[in-house]
C-alpha positions, -999 to +999 in steps of 0.1 A: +036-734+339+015-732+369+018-766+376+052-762+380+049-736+403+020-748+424+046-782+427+076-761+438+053-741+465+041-774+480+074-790+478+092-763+499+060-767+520+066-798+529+104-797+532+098-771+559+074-787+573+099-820+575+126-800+588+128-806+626+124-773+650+153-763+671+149-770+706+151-740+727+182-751+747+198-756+716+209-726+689+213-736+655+248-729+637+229-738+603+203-727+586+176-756+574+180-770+536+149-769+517+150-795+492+128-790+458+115-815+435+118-812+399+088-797+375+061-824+366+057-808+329+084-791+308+085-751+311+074-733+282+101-718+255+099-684+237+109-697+206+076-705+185+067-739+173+060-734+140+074-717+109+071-682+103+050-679+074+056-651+043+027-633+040+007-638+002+012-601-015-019-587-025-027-581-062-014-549-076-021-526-113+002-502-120+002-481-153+029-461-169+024-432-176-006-423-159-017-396-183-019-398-213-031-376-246-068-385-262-047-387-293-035-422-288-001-434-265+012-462-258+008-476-222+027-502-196+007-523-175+024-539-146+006-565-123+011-588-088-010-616-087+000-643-061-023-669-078-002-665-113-014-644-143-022-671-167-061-665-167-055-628-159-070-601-176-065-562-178-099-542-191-104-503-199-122-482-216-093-465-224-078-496-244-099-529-248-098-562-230-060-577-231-054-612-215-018-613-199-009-650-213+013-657-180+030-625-180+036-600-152+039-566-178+020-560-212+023-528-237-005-512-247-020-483-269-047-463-255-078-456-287-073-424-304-099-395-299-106-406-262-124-374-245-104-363-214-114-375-181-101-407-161-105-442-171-100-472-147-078-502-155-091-530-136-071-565-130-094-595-135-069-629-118-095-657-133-105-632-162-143-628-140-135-616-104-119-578-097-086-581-082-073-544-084-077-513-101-059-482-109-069-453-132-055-438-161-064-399-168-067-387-205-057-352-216-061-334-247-033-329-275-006-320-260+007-287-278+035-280-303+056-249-295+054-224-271+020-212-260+005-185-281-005-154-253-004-126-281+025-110-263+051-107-290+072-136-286+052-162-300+046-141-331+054-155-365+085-147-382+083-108-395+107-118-428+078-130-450+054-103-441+085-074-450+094-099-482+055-089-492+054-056-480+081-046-503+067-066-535+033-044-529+054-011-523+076-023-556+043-028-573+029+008-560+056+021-576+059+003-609+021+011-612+027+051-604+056+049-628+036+036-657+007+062-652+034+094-650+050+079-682+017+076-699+004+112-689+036+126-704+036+109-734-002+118-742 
């Protein structure tokens, strides 16, 4: 590009230069022409030479759901590995050593009596190197029923405890029956 311009300068040099002065007794009804040559090289384009290229998406671990209970669930795995998952394997703690065979999702189910903490999963794309990671967070049971505060509403049903009640009363009385009957027979 600077070629080009350093010819246009010296070309419009030199057409001035070429261009006879007026002589004094004489006024010019025209202005001079400046002639220009033409650009030795071609002038640059904006439009880029070669193809835009996709950038390679980095390798991904997802899990689903990402807590679980120390009792045993059953996990999904999702990867993205650009070089293909056929020698891929997923690793935890949480679950064992599981090759993905090609695949992009597996199924899996975490060991049962885990202690709670967090586990990572880690993606190995030629089963040796780490590719990505995620973690996976282990609770404890989770509970059946409402939580039991001791204020009333949690309490067991009252119905077998008044069924009982009134089988001991019953009884009291049966048993005070038979002793009256006995001290007025005797």
């Amino acid at each position: 590009m600077l070629s080009g311009a350093v010819a246009v300068v010296l070309a419009t040099g030199t057409a001035l230069a070429a261009t006879p002065a007026p002589s004094p007794s004489s006024t010019p009804s025209t202005r001079p022409t400046v002639t220009t040559s033409e650009p030795t090289s071609e002038p640059p384009t904006d439009e880029p030479t070669d193809e835009p290229t996709t950038p390679v998406p980095a390798a991904a671990i997802t899990v689903s759901p990402k807590v679980v209970s120390s009792q045993g669930d059953w996990v999904k795995i999702t990867v993205i590995l650009p070089g293909g998952t056929d020698a891929a394997v997923v690793q935890s703690r949480a679950f064992g050593r599981h090759a993905l065979d090609g695949k992009t999702a597996l199924t899996v189910r975490t060991y049962a009596g885990l202690p709670g903490g967090a586990y990572q999963v880690s993606l190995f794309g030629n089963g040796t190197d780490l590719d990505a990671q995620t973690w996976l967070r282990v609770g404890y049971p989770k509970p059946i029923g409402p939580a039991k505060t001791g204020d009333g509403a949690t309490q067991p049903d009252p119905a077998p405890y008044a069924v009982g009640l009134g089988l001991i009363a019953a009884g009291g009385l049966a048993a005070t029956a038979a002793v009256l009957r006995r001290r007025d027979d005797g």
